[in-house]
Phi, psi and omega in degrees: 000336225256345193310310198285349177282305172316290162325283179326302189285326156316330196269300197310290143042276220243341150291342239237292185287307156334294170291330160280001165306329190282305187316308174300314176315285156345298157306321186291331178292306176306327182290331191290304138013298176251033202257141168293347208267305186282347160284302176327276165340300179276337153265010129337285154298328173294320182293316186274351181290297178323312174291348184278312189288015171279314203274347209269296208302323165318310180295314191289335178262315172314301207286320160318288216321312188299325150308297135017269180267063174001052177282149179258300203209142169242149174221141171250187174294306158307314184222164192223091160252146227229105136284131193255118166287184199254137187295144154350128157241179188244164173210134200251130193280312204200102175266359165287317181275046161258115202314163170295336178272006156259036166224127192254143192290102195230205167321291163278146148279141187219181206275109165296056186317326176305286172306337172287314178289297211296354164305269228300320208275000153273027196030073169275165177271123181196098182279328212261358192195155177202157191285110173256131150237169169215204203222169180195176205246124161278112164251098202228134183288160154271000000 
């Protein structure tokens, strides 16, 4: 009896020591929450979130302006910005009217974007879908 007694007070134990491992943790964590070093941190990350989207919407308006006035490439004392267009993407208008041979049989069915460009770039009758490209800003340091 005393063999079956053992397991058990082992297990209780060692849930017994677990749960304050968690409980400290818990503190430790909370205590980490309020520490200067972890405010110091998360703002940081917000200041660098912001700054990506600053640069993203800066880039996104140099490539309109050059659009616009139909500039290819600029150079500043720094930078060289350049617009490249983007290869072809399919954009699909209406996916019930996409016939079964443009589609592949997977986990799912999904959309053969592929076989629909080299379709649309055969002058195929292809009502359902059309060719986009679009563009983006090359930036190279000088």
């Amino acid at each position: 009896m005393t063999d079956l007694l053992k397991p058990s007070e082992n297990i209780w134990d060692l849930q017994l020591k677990r749960a304050n491992a968690q409980a400290e943790l818990m503190n430790l964590q909370a205590e980490l929450y309020q520490t200067d070093l972890y405010k110091k941190m998360k703002d940081k990350e917000l200041e660098v979130k912001e700054m990506e989207l600053q640069e993203e919407e800066m880039k996104n308006n140099i490539l309109n302006w050059m659009m616009e006035k139909w500039i290819k490439s600029i150079e500043s004392l720094k930078q060289k910005f350049t617009v490249k267009q983007n290869p072809p993407s399919v954009t699909i208008i209406d996916e019930n009217m996409i016939p079964q041979n443009f589609k592949k049989l997977q986990t799912k069915v999904v959309v053969d974007k592929t076989a629909i460009k080299k379709a649309i770039q055969a002058w195929e009758d292809v009502v359902w879908a059309e060719l986009t490209c679009g563009y983006s800003l090359v930036i190279t340091p000088k």
